[in-house]
Backbone bond lengths (Angstrom), bond angles and torsions (degrees), N, CA, C in turn:
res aa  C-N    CA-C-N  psi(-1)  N-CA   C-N-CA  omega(-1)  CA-C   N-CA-C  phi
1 X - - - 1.455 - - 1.530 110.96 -
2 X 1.256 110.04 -41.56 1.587 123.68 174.99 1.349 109.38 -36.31
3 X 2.009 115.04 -66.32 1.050 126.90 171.88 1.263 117.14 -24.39
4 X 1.626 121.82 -71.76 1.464 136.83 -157.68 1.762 99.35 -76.50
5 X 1.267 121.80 7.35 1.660 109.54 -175.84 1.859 89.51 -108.32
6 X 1.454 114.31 -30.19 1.497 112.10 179.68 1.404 120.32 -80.05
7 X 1.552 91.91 -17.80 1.596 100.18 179.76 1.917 110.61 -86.43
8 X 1.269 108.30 -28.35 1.705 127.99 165.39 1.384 105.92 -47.36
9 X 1.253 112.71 -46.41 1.579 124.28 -139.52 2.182 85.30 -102.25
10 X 1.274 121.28 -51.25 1.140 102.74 177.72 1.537 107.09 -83.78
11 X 1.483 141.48 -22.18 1.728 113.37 158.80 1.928 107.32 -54.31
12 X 0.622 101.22 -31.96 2.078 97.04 -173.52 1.865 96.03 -68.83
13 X 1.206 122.63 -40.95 1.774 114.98 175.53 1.124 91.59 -36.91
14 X 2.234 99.71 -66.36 1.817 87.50 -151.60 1.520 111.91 -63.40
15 X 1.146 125.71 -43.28 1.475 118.90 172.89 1.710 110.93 -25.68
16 X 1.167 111.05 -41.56 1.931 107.44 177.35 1.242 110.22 -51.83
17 X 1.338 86.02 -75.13 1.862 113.92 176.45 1.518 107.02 -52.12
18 X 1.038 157.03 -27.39 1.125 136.46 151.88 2.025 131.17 -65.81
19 X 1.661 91.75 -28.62 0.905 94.49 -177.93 1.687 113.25 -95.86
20 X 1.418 124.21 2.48 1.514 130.43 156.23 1.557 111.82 -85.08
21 X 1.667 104.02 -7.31 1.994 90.32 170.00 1.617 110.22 -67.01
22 X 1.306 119.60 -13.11 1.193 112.98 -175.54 1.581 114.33 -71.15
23 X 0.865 117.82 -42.06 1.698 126.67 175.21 1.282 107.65 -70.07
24 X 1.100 124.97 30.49 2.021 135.71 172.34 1.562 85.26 -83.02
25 X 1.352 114.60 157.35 1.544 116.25 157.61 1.515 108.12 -105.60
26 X 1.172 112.36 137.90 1.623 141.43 168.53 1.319 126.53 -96.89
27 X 1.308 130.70 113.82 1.450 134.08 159.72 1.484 108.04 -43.36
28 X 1.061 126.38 125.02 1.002 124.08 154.05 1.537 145.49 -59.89
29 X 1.742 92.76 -0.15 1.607 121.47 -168.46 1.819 83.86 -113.13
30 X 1.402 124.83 -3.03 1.607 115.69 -169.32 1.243 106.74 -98.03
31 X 1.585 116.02 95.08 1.286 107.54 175.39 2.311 128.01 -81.03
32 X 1.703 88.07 0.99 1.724 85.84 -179.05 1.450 115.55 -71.50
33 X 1.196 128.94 -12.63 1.562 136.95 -168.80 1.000 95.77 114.39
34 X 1.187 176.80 89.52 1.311 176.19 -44.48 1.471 100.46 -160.08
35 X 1.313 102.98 -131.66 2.131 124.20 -167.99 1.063 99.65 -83.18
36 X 1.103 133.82 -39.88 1.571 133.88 -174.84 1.584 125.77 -83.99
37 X 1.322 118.43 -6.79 1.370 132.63 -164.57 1.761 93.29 -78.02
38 X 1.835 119.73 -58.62 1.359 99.61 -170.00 1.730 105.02 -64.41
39 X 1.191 104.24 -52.72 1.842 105.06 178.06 2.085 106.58 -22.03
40 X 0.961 118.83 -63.96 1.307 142.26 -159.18 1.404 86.95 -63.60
41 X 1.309 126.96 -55.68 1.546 127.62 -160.77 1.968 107.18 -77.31
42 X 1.242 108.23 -19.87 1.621 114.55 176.01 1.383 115.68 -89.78
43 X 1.762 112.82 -26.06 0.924 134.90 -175.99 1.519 101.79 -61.58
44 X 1.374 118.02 -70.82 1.208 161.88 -170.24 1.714 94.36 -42.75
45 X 1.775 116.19 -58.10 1.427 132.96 175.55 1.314 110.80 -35.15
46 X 1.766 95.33 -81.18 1.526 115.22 164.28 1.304 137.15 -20.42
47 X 1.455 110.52 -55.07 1.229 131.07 162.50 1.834 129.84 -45.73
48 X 1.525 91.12 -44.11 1.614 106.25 -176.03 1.841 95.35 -95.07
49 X 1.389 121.77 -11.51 1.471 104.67 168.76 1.579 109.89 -89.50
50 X 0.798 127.80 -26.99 1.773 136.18 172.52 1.428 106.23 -66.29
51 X 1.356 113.06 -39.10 1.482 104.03 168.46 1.851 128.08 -63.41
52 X 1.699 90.05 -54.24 1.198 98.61 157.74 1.439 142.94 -24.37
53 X 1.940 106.58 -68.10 1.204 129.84 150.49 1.596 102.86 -21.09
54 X 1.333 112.90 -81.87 1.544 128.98 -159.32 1.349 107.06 -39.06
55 X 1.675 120.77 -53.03 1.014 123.03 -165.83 1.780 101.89 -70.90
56 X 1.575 119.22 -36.35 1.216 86.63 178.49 1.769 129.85 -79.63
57 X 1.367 94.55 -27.56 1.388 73.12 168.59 1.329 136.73 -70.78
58 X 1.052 134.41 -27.35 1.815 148.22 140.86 1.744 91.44 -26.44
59 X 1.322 124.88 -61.68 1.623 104.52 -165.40 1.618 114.07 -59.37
60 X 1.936 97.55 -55.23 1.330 97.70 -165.53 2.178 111.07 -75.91
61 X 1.276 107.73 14.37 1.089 110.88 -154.37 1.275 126.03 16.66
62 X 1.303 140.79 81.94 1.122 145.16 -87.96 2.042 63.51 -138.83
63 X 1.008 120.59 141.06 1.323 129.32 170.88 1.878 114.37 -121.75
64 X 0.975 109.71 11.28 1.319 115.19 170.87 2.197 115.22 -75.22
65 X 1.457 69.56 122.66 2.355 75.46 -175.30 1.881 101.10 -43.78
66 X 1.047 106.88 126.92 1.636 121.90 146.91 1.399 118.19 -82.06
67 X 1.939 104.69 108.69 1.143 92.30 170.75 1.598 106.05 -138.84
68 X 1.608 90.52 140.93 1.610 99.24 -150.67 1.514 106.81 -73.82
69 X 1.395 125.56 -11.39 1.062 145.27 134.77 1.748 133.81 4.65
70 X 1.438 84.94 -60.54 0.974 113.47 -178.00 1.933 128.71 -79.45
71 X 1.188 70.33 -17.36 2.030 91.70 164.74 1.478 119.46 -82.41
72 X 1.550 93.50 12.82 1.920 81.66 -172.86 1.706 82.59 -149.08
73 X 1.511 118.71 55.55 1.860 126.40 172.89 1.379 96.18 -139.98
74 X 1.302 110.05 148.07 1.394 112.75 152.14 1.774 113.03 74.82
75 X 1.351 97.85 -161.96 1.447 125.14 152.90 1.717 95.77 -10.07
76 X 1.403 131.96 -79.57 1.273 146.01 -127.17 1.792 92.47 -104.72
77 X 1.150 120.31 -17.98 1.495 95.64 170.91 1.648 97.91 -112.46
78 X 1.357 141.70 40.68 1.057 153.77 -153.32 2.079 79.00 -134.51
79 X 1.229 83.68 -59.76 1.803 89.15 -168.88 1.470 107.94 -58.79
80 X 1.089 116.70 -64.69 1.318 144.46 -172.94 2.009 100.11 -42.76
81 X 1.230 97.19 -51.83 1.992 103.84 -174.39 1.636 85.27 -68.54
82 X 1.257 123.69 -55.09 1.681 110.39 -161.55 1.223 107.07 -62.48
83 X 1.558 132.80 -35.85 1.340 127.70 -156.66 1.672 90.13 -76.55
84 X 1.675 116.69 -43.94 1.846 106.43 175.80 1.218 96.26 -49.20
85 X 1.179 145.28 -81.53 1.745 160.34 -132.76 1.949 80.03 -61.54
86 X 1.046 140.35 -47.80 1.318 157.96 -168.40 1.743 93.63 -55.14
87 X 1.114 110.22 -75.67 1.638 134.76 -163.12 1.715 96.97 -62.42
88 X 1.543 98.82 -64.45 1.584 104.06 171.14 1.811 129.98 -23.07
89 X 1.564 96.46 -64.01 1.196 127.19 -153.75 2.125 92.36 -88.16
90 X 0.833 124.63 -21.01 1.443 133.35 -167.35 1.909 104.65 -74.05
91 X 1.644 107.32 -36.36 1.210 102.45 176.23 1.531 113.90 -78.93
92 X 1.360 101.82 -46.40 1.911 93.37 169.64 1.516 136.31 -103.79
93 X 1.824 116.28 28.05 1.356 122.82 157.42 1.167 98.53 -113.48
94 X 1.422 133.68 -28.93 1.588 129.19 -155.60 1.383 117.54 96.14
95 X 1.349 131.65 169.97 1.570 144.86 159.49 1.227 101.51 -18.31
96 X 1.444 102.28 -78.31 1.720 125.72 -136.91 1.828 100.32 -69.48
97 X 1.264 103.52 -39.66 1.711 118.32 -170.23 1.613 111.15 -62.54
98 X 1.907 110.34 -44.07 1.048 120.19 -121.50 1.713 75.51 -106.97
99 X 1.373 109.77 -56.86 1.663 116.33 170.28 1.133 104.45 -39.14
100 X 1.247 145.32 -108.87 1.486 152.42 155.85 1.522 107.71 34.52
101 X 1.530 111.96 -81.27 1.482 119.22 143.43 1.369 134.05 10.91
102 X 1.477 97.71 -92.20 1.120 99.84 -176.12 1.333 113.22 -106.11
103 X 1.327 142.79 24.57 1.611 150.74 113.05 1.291 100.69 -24.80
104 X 1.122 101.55 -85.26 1.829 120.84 -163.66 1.533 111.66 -31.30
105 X 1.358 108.39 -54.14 1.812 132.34 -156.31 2.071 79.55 -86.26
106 X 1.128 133.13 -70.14 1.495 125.03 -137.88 1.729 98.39 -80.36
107 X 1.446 108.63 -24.45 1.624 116.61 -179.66 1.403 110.65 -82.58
108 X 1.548 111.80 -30.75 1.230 86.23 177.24 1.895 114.32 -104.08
109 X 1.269 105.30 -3.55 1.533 123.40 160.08 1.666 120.57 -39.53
110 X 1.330 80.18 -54.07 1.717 107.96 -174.06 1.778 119.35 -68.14
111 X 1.826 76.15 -21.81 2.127 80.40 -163.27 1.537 93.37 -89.12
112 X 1.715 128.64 -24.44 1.136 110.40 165.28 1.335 117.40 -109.93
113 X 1.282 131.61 41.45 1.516 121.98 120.36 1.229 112.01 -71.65
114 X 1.040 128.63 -57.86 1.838 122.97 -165.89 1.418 99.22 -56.74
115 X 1.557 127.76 -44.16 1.561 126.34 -145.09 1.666 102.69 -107.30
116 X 1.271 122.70 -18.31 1.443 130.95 -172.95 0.956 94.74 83.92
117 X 1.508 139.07 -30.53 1.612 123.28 -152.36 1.627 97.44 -137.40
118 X 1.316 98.06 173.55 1.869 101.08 -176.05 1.312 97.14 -106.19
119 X 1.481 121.87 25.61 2.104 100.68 176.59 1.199 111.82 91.01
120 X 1.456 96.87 144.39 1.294 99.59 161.31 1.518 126.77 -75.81
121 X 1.683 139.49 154.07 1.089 128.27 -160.72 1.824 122.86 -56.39
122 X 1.368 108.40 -17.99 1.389 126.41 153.90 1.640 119.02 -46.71
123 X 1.187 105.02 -58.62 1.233 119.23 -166.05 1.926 110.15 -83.36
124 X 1.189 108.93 0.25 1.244 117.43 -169.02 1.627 103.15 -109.73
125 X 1.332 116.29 -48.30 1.732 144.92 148.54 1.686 97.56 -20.52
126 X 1.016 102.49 -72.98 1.406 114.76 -144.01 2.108 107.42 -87.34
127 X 1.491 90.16 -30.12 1.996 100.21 170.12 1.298 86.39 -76.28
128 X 0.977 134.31 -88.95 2.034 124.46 -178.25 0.981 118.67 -21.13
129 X 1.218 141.07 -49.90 1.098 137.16 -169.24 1.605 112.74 -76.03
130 X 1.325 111.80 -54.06 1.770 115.65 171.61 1.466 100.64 -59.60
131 X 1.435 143.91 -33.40 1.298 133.86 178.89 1.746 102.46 -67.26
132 X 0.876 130.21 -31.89 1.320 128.45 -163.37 1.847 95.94 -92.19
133 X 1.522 126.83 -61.42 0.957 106.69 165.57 1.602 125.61 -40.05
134 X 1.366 109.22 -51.53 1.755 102.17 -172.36 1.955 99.94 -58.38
135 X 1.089 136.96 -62.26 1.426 128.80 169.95 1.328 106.31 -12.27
136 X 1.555 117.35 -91.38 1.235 114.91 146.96 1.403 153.24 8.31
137 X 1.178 125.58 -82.06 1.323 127.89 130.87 1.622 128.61 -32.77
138 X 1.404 122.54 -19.85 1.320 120.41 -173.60 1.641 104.46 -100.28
139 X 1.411 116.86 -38.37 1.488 126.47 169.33 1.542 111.89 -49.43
140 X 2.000 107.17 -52.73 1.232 96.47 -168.70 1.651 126.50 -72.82
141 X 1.892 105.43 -10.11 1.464 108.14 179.41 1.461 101.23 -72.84
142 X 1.226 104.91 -65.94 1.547 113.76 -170.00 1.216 105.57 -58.82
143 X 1.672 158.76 -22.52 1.319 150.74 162.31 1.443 118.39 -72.90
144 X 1.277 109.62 -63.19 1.790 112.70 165.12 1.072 118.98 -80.81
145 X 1.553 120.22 -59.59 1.553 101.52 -168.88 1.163 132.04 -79.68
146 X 1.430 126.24 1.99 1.568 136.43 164.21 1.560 122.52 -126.78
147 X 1.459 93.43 7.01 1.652 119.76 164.84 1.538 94.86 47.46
148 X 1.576 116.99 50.71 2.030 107.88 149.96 0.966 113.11 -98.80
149 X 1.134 130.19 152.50 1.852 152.12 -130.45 1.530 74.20 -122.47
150 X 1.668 116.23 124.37 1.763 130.71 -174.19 1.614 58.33 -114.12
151 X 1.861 89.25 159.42 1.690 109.01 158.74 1.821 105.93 -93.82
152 X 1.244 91.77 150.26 1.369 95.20 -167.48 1.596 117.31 -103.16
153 X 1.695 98.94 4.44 1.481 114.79 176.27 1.552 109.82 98.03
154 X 1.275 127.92 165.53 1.349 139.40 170.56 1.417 118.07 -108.56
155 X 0.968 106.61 9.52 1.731 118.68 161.27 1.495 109.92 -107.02
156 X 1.199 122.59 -64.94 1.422 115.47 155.91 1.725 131.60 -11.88
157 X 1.284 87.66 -81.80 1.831 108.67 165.54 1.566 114.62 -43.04
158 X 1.797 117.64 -40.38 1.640 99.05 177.03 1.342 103.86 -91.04
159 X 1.406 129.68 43.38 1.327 107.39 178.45 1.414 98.18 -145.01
160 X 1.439 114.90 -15.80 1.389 118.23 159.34 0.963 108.17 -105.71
161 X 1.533 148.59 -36.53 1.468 124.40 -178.33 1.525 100.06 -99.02
């Protein structure tokens, strides 16, 4: 039951957060959806995986204790500090710096909890490297090819402008 009151409580966030994309400002000359279109579309994700969630536990009535507790041990407050350090770090390195970052640190964090070990030097080469391309790759869609303005940080900016 625990589950389905935390799972209530984060579909009602996104309900906020979806419903403050509306107060984005729009060109009226912007025909892609403007600032709010990707927000809306993750929103939208989120939304239909929490539902998801819901329904299964309601099917399998899953009788295992929810304890909310438990979102802040281990693994999950490991995630939870990087994704702040993530959010933190985004206004004064930028996108490109701050992603990179914390890709690098939570992927390869993650691969030795599950694995005990960080890989062999191959395998360490080559997860870095696709993490850094995908960063990469994610700047250049969302900067050029759908032309949204990433922040570029406030350390950046006093040292180039």
């Amino acid at each position: 039951m625990g589950e389905l009151v935390f799972l209530a409580l984060a579909l009602a966030v996104c309900g906020v957060l979806y419903g403050m994309s509306f107060d984005f400002k729009t060109s009226v000359l912007d025909t892609s959806g403007g600032a709010a279109f990707w927000p809306r579309i993750v929103i939208v994700f989120l939304a239909c995986f929490i539902i998801f969630r819901g329904i299964q536990v309601i099917k399998n009535k899953d009788n295992r204790q929810f304890v909310f507790g438990e979102l802040f041990r281990g693994s999950r407050l490991f995630f939870l500090l990087s994704l702040t350090g993530y959010i933190v770090l985004f206004k004064y390195v930028g996108y490109l710096v701050s992603t990179m970052l914390f890709l690098l640190i939570a992927v390869n964090v993650f691969y030795k909890i599950t694995r005990d070990n960080f890989g062999s030097v191959r395998s360490i080469v080559t997860r870095n490297a696709v993490v850094v391309a995908f960063a990469f790759g994610c700047y250049f869609f969302f900067a050029k090819v759908v032309h949204i303005a990433l922040p570029q940080g406030t350390i950046w900016s006093g040292i180039v402008g």
